[in-house]
TORFIMAR-803958 format. One record per residue (C-alpha): x, y, z; residue in three letters. Coordinates in steps of 0.001 Angstrom, whole numbers, plus 500000, padded with zeros to 6 digits. Layout:
<rs>
X|Y|Z|ALA
...
</rs>
This chain:
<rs>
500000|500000|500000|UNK
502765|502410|500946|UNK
504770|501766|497747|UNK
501882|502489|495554|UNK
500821|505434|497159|UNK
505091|506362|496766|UNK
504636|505894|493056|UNK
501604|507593|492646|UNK
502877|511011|494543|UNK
505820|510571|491707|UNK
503374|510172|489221|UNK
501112|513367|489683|UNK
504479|515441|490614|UNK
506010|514659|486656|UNK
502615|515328|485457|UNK
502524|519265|487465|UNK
505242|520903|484617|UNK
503025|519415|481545|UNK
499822|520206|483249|UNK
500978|524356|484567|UNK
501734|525014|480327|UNK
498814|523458|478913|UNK
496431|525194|481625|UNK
498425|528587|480752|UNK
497244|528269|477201|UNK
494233|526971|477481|UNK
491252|529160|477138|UNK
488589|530559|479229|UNK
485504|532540|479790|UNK
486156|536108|480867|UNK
483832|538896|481831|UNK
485788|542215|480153|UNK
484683|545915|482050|UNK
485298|548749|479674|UNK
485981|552084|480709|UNK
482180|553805|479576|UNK
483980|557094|478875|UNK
485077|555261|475426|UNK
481979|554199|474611|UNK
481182|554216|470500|UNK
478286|555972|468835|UNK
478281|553770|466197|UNK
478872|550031|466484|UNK
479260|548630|470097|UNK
479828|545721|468384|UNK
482845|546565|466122|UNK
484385|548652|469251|UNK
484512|545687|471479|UNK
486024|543372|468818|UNK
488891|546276|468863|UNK
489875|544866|472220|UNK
490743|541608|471102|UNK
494352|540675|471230|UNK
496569|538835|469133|UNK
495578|535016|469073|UNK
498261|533405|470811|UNK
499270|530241|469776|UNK
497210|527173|471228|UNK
497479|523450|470783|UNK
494678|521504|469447|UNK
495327|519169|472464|UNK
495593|522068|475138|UNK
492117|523528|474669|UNK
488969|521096|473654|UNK
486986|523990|472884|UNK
489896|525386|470190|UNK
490784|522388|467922|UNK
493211|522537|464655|UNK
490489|525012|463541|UNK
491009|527938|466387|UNK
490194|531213|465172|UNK
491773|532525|468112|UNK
490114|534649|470940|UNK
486401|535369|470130|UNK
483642|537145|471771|UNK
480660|535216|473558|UNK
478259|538190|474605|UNK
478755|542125|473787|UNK
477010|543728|476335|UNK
474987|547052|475040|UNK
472528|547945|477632|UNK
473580|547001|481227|UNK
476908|546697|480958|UNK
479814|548604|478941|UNK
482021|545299|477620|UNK
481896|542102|476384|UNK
482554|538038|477055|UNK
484983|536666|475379|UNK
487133|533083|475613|UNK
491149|534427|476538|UNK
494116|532436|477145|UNK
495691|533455|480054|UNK
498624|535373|477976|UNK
495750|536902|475703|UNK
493771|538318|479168|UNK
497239|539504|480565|UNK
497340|541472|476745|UNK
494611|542726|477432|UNK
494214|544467|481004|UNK
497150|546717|479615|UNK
495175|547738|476821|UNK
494019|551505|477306|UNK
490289|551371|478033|UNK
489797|548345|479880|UNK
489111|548735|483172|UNK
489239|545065|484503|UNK
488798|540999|483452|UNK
486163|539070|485554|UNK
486543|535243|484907|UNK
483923|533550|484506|UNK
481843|532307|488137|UNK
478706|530273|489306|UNK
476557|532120|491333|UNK
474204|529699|493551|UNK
469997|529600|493206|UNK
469534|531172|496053|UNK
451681|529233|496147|UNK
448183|528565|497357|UNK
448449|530134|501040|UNK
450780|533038|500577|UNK
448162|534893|498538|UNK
445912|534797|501334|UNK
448112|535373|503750|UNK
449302|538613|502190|UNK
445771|539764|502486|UNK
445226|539436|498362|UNK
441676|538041|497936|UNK
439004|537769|495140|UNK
436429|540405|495430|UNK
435369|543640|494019|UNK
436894|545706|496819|UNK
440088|544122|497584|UNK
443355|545708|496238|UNK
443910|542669|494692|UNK
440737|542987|492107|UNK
441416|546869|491966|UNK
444727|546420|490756|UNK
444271|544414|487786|UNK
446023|541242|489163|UNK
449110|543172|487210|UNK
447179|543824|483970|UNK
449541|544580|481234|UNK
452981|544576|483058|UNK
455737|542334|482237|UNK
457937|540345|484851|UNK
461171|539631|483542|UNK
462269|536269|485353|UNK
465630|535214|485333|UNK
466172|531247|486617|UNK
466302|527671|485118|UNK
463608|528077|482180|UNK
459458|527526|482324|UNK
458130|524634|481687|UNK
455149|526123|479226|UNK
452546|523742|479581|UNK
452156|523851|483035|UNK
448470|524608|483835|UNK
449514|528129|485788|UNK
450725|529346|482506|UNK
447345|529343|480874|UNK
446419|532698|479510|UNK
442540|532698|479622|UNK
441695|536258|480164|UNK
445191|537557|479350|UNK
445155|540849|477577|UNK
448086|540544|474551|UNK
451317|541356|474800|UNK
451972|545580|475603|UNK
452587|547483|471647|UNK
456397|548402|473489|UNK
457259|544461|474045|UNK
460012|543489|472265|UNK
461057|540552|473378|UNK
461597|537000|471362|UNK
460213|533057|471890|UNK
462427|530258|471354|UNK
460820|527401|471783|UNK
460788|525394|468991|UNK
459165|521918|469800|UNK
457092|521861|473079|UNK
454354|519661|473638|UNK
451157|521290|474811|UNK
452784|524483|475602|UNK
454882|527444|474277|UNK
454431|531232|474213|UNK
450797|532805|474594|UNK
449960|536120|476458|UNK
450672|534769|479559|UNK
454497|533992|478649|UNK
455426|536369|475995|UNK
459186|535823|475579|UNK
461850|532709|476212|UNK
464976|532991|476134|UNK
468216|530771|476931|UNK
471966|531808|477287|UNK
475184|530288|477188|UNK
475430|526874|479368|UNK
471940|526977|480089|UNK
470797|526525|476468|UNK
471539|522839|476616|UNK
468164|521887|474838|UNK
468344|522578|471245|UNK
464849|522045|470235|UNK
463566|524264|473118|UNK
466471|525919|475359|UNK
463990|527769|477738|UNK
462269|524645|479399|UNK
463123|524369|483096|UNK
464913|521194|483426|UNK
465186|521665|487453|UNK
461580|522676|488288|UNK
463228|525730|490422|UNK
462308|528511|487229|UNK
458462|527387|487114|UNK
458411|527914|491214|UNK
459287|531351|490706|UNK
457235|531952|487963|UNK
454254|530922|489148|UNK
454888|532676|492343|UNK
455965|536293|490745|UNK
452468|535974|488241|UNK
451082|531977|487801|UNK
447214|531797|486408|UNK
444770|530646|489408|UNK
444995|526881|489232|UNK
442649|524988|491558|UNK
443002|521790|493958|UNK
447161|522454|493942|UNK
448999|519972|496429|UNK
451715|518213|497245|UNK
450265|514808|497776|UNK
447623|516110|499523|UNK
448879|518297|501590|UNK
448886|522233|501413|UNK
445803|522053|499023|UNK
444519|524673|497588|UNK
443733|527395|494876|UNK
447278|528729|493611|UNK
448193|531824|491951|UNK
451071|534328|491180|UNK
450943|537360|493153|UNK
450053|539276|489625|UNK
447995|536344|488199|UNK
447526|538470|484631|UNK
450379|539928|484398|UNK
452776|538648|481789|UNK
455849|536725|481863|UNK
459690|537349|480025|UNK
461280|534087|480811|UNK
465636|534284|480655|UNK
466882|531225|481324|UNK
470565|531586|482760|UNK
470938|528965|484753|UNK
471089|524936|484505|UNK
469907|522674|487366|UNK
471476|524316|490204|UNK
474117|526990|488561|UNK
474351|530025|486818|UNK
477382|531512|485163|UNK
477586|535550|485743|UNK
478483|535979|481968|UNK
474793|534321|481658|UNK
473016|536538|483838|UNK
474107|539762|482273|UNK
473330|538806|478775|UNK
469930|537827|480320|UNK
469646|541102|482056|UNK
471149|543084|478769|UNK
467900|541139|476821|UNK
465327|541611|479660|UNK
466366|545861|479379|UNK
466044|545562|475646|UNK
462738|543909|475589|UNK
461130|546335|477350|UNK
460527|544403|480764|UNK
458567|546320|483721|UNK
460103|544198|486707|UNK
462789|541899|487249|UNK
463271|539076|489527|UNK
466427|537503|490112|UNK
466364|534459|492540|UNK
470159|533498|492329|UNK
472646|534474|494982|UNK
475412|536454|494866|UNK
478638|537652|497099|UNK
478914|539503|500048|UNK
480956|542522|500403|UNK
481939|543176|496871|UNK
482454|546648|496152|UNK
479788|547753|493886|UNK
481691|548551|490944|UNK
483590|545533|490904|UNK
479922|543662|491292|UNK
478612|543007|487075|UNK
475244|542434|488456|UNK
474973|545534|490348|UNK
476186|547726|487578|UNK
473694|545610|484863|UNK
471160|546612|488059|UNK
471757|549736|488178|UNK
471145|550563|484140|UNK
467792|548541|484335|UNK
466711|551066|487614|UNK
467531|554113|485592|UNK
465535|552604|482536|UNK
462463|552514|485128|UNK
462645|548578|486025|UNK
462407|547722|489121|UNK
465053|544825|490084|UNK
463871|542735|492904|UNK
466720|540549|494264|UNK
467118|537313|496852|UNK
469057|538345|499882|UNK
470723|534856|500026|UNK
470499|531874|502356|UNK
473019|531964|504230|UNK
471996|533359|507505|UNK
471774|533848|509933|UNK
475489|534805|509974|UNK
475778|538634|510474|UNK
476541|540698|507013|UNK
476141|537718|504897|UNK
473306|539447|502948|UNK
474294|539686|498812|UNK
472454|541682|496268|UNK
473055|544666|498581|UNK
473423|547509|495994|UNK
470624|550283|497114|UNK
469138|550319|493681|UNK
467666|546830|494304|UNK
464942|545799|496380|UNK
467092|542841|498281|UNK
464360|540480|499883|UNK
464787|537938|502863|UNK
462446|535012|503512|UNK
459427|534407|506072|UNK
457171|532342|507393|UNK
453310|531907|506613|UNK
450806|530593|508842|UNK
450728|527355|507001|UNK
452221|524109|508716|UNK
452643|520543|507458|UNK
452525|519091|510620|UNK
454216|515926|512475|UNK
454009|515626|516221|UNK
457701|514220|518096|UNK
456510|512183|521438|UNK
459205|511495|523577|UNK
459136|508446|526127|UNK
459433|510756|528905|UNK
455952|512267|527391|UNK
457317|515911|526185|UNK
456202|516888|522856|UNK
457438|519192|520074|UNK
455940|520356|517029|UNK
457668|519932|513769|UNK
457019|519507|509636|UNK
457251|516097|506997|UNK
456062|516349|503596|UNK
455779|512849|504297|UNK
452790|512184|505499|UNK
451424|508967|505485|UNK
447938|507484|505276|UNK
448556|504533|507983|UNK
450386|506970|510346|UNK
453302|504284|510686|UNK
455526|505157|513213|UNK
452988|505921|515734|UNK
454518|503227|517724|UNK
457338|504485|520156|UNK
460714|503307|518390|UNK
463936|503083|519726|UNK
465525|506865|519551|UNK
469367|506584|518460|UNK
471071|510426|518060|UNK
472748|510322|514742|UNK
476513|509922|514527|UNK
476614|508216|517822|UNK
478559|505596|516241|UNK
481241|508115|514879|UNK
480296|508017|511337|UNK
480044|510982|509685|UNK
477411|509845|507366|UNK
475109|508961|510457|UNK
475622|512034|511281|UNK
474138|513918|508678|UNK
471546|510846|508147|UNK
472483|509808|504616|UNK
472793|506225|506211|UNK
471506|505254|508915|UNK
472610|502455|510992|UNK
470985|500066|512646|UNK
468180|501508|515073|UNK
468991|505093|514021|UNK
466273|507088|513264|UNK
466855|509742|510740|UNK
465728|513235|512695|UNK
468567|515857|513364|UNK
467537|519074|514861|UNK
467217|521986|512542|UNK
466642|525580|512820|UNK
463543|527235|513631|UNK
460830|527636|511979|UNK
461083|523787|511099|UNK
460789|523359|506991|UNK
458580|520423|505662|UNK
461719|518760|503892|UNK
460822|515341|501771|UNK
461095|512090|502976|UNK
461356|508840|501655|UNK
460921|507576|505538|UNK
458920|508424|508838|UNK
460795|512075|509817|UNK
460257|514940|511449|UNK
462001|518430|511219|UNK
461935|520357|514199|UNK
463056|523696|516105|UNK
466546|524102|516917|UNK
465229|525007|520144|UNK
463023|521417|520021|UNK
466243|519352|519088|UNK
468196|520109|521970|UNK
465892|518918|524051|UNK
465363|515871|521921|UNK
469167|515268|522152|UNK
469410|516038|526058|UNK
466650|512992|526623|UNK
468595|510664|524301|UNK
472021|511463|526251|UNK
470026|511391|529172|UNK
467773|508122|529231|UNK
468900|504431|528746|UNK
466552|503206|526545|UNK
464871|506587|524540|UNK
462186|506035|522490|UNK
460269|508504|520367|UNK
456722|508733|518454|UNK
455827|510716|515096|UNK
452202|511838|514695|UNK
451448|513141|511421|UNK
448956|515120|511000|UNK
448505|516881|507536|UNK
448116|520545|506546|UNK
447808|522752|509706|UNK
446315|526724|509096|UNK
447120|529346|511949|UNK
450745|528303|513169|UNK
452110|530453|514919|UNK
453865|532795|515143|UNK
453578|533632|511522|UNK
454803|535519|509930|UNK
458791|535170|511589|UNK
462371|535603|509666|UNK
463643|531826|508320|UNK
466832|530729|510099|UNK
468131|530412|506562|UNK
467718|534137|505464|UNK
470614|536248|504984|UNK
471439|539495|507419|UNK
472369|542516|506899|UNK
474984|544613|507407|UNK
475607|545056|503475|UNK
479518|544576|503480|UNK
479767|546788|500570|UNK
477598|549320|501968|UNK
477050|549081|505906|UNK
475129|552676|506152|UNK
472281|551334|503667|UNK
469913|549107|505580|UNK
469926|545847|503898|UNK
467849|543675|503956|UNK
465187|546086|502366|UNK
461757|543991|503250|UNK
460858|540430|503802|UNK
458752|538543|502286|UNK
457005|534731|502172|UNK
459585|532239|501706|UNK
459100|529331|503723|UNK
457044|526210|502599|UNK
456023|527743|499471|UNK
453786|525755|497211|UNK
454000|526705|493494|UNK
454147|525138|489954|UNK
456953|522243|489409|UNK
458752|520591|486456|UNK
459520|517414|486112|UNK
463258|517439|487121|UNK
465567|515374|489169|UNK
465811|516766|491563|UNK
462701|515522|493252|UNK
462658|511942|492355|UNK
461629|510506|495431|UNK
458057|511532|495488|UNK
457488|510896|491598|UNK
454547|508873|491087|UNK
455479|505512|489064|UNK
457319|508290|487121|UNK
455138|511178|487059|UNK
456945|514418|487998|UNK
454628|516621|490306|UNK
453004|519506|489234|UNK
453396|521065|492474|UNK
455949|521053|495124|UNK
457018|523209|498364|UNK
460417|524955|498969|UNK
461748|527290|500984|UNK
464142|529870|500343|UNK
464980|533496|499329|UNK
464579|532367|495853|UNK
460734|531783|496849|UNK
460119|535420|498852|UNK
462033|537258|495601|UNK
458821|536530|493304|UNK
456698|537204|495743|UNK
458339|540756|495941|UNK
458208|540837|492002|UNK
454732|540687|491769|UNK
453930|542968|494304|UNK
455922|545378|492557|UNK
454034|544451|489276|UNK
451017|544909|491099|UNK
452087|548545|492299|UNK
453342|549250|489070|UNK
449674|548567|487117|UNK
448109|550660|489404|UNK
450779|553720|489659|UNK
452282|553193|485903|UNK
454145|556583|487030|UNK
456038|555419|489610|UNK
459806|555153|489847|UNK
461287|551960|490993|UNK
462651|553949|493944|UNK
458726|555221|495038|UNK
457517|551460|495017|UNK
460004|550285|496997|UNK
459662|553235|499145|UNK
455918|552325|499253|UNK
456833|548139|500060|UNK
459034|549330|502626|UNK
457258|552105|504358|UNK
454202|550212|504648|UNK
455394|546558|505579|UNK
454167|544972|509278|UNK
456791|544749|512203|UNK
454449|542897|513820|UNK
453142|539584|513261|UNK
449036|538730|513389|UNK
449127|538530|516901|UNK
450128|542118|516970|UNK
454382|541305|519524|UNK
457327|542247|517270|UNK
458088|540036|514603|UNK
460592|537170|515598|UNK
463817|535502|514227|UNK
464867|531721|514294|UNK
465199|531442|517957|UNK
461898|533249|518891|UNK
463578|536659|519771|UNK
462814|539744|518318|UNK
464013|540269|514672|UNK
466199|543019|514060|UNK
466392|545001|510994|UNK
469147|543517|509889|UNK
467331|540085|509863|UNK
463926|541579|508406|UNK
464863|544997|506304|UNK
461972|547289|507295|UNK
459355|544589|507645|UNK
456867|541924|506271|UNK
455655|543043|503258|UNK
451651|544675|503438|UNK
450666|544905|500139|UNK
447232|546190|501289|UNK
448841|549299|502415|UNK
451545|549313|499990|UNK
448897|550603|497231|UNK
448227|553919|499070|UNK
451909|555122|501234|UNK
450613|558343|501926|UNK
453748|559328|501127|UNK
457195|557756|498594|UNK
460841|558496|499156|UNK
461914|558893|495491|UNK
465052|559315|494213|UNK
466731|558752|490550|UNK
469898|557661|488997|UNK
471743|561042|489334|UNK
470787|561363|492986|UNK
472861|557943|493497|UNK
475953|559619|492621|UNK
476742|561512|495886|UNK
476170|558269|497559|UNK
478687|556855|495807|UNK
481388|559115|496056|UNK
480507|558943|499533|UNK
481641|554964|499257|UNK
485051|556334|498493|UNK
485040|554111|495673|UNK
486783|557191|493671|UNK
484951|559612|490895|UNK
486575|556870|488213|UNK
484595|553801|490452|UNK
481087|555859|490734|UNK
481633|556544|487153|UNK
482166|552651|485958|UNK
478426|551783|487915|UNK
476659|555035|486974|UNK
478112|555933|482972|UNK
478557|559423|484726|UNK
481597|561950|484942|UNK
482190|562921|488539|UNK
480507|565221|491124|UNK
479658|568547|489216|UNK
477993|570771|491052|UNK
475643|574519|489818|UNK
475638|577291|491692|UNK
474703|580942|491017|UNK
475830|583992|493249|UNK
473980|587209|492878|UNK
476639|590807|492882|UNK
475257|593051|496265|UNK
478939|594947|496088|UNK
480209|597054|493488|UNK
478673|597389|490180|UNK
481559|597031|487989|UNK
484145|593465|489706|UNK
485738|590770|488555|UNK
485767|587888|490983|UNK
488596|584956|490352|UNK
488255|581340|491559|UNK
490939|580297|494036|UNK
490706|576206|495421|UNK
492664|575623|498510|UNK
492309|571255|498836|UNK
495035|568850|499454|UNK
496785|567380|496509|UNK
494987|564368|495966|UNK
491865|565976|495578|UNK
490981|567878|491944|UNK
488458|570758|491962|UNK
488196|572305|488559|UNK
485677|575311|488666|UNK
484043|576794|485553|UNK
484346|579291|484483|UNK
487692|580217|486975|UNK
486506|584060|486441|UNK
482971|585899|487236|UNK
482710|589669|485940|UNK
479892|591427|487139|UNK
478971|594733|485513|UNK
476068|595946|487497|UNK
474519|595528|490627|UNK
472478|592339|491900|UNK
473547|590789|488772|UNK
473490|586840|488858|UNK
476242|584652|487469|UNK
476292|580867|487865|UNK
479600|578335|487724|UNK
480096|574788|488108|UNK
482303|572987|490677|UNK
483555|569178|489431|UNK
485285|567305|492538|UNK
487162|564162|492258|UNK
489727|562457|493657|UNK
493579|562895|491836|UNK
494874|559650|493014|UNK
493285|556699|495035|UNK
490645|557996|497627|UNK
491804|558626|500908|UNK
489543|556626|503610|UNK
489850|559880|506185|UNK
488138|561906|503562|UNK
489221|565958|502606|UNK
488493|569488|503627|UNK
489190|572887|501933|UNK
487410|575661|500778|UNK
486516|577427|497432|UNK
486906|580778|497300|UNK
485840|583664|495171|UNK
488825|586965|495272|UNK
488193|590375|494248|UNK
489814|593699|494744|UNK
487733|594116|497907|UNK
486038|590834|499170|UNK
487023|586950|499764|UNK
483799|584877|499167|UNK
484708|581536|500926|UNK
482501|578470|501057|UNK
483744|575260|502551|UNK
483981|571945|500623|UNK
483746|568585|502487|UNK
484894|564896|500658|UNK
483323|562405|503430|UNK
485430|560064|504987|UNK
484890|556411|503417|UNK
482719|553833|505619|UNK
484566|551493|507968|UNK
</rs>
């Protein structure tokens, strides 16, 4: 055994030389950020090809993609809309080439960003009836969600369009599916698109081939289907949140990943087409700086164009300033509880009970019988321990966080509170012979409390931006039950092969639609609206306090801070009439991102904008006849440039007006600057003061 493990080391260590070369030259997928200053009037097109360096010379063996036929480095996307560059395939040589190259601002290589109902409607107070918002709004008449996921599968039953006005006269979007049985593009899906990886299905690349797409469809704007379950349970009428609104379907992603050069072409098509919302239900990083962040620039472009971009905060809480998506022009959503339950009952031998969720549920109640209760991993296997295998009387069960999710089963099982699990794993330490019950007992309305933040929901601070509250609102994400495609990733509750129409998850990926048709809804009624007044209105009007009227609560039952909720559970009742909408627009961002101290070049790269000018006018109350003359006293890494540098007046209580254009000379210094401006005639010095705020810690 030794020896061959000897020879094997050798082995990989001659192959390291052979290996470091051929990876060198082989190609791959880059991301390339162009400075926006450059930008072309003409062809975007031909400009970007400009870029491209030399071809440098690749084996046919190095680089399966190239073959004896390599044309050399080529271009996969050029970005027009969102985003000022282009994709392209680079050796490593060719992307060195090409960060020198004047006007390119940076090389992102290609990553994989993570995916990150028939009660929620209800819940949210949205109910059939000639008074309710929900009626009085349209159901999202005429607006157009832009989803970007896994696909749609077409024929599903919630993508019906009976009573679906046509397409809007300003839709320009595209449908590409070719060959789909019972299903393709009406007035209820009026575009389908796939990109890149995710276009793996030639004779129809937009169908969801992981079932997570149609959930968020159908959640953000699904036709009212009736008697939706999952075996039973959670059964029910389900619909979208904007039931008639219509649907631009981007798929980016395949099964569970989603390259970034993906999403941005998506997001570049979604602008172009003339979408009203966007939902994006795919994770992203934590703590990148905005204008290193693709998505958040591409975000940015689609807010000034009037779209409102509703993002997942991420599942990864509840670790403090894990929240992604954080950029302010995004409404970044984290994930709640409803009052729905699939319930199980956990009886202990010592007669304590605890509360907890199984979409198994079965008919004959099986394991009614107290069992022997084993604590996984007790043997000191690690796959015990996570209860891929269990071993001999082990009984799959490990505690979870609170509020329990109804995971699938294949087996009796119960998932309960973290809070529930300790005390399930105290008896078992604590007793000789522990034995435990499961009860199951079906679809459960009222639990409480409800709503309450997931465990799994990401929290704020925003990394990137710690003074903006993130995240912004929250939102139903916890046992949500919406449209399914046959996928698998679900296999175990297939019926002899039949993929379910329906099926619950959980996640931020489920509370983003939510969010997205809200918006759509808000945006049917109040057409005028910016994307910064609706999510003013979301925000401003969401519940910190759940139906029993106590603060809402986090995992562990204590009260949820902001930084776990954003402002609060979303009201879309109230949401329809604010009162009153903090608005803002794209220029107003700027000052707030100078403030980053991300530089006048960084704001720039996210906002296609020179730096901080700023108009003033002074009015002449001394002599008639003067000649004022601009004189900046700033420290040396700080440019003011002042136009014009001279003011001649010529009579009295004459106005003249100048600008004043601040930047930074070198990189941004994180204690900020100070000076002063100052106007100098024969006879007066006109000072005013000019502040550069110190960067966030």
């Amino acid at each position: 055994m030794g020896s061959r493990w000897f020879l094997a080391v050798l082995f990989l260590l001659s192959l390291r030389p052979q290996l470091g070369a051929s990876y060198l030259r082989a190609r791959k997928n880059y991301i390339v950020h162009l400075d926006p200053r450059g930008s072309p009037v003409d062809s975007v097109e031909e400009w970007h090809r400009s870029f491209l360096p030399q071809a440098a010379p690749l084996d046919s063996e190095d680089d399966e993609g190239a073959g004896a036929g390599d044309d050399g480095p080529r271009i996969i996307y050029s970005y027009s809309d969102v985003f000022t560059g282009f994709a392209a395939r680079l050796t490593d040589e060719e992307a060195d080439a090409l960060r020198g190259t004047e006007g390119c601002l940076r090389l992102y290589l290609e990553t994989f960003l993570p995916l990150a109902t028939t009660r929620s409607p209800g819940f949210l107070g949205l109910r059939l009836g000639n008074e309710g918002f929900w009626s009085r709004s349209g159901f999202g008449r005429g607006v157009v969600i832009g989803i970007l996921d896994t696909g749609i599968l077409p024929s599903h039953p919630s993508f019906g369009d009976d009573g679906i006005d046509p397409p809007p006269r300003t839709w320009k979007g595209a449908c590409e599916f070719k060959a789909v049985a019972g299903g393709g593009c009406n007035n209820k899906i009026i575009g389908a698109r796939a990109f890149g990886s995710a276009a793996v299905n030639s004779s129809a690349p937009p169908v969801d081939d992981a079932g997570h797409g149609t959930h968020t469809a159908s959640t953000a704007a699904g036709s009212f289907v009736e008697n939706a379950n999952v075996r039973g349970n959670a059964d029910g009428t389900a619909s979208g949140m904007a039931p008639h609104a219509h649907l631009a379907v981007y798929k980016v992603c395949s099964r569970s990943r989603c390259s970034i050069m993906d999403i941005i072409a998506g997001l570049d098509a979604a602008v172009k087409d003339g979408v009203d919302v966007l939902s994006f239900s795919i994770g992203a990083s934590s703590g990148t700086q905005f204008n290193y962040d693709p998505i958040a620039i591409a975000a940015f472009k689609a807010m000034e164009r009037g779209i409102v971009v509703s993002c997942a905060a991420g599942n990864a809480g509840p670790e403090p300033g894990s929240v992604g998506n954080g950029a302010p022009w995004m409404l970044t959503v984290a994930a709640g509880t409803i009052d729905r339950a699939i319930r199980t009952t956990v009886k202990l031998g010592g007669g304590e009970e605890f509360d907890g969720e199984s979409l198994f549920q079965p008919g004959n109640n099986s394991a009614a019988t107290p069992l022997p209760l084993v604590y996984p991993g007790a043997d000191g296997s690690e796959t015990s321990r996570d209860c891929s295998v269990l071993r001999g009387s082990e009984v799959a069960g490990k505690p979870k966080g609170t509020p329990p999710s109804p995971t699938r089963h294949v087996l009796p099982a119960s998932h309960v509170s973290y809070d529930a699990g300790t005390k399930i794993a105290a008896y078992v330490n604590s007793t000789a012979s522990p034995t435990a019950s499961i009860a199951f007992k079906g679809t459960v309305m009222g639990a409480s409390p409800a709503p309450a933040v997931t465990f799994f929901s990401s929290r704020g601070p925003s990394r990137a931006s710690p003074g903006i509250l993130k995240p912004d609102i929250t939102g139903p994400g916890m046992n949500i039950l919406a449209a399914w495609a046959p996928s698998e990733s679900h296999t175990e509750f297939s019926d002899g092969g039949v993929g379910l129409s329906f099926f619950v998850e959980s996640g931020t990926s489920m509370s983003t639609p939510h969010l997205s048709g809200i918006a759509a809804l808000l945006k049917g009624l109040h057409p005028d609206w910016s994307p910064a007044a609706i999510k003013s209105a979301i925000m401003t009007t969401s519940d910190a306090v759940d139906r029993t009227g106590v603060p809402l609560k986090d995992e562990q039952y204590r009260h949820a801070t902001f930084y776990a909720m954003g402002a609060g559970y979303v009201n879309p009742d109230l949401a329809v009439d604010p009162g009153l909408v903090y608005d803002i627009h794209a220029d107003d961002y700027l000052p707030y991102l100078c403030g980053l101290g991300i530089g006048d070049d960084g704001a720039t790269e996210i906002a296609h904008r020179p730096p901080i000018t700023v108009n003033r006018t002074v009015t002449n109350v001394g002599k008639p006849n003067s000649v004022y003359t601009a004189v900046v006293d700033m420290p040396g890494d700080v440019s003011v440039t002042v136009r014009p540098p001279m003011l001649r007046f010529t009579e009295l209580n004459e106005k003249q007006s100048f600008t004043v254009t601040v930047r930074w000379a070198g990189q941004p210094n994180l204690a900020g600057a100070e000076g002063n401006l100052k106007w100098v005639s024969e006879d007066h010095i006109v000072r005013s003061p000019i502040v550069v705020p110190a960067k966030a810690a």
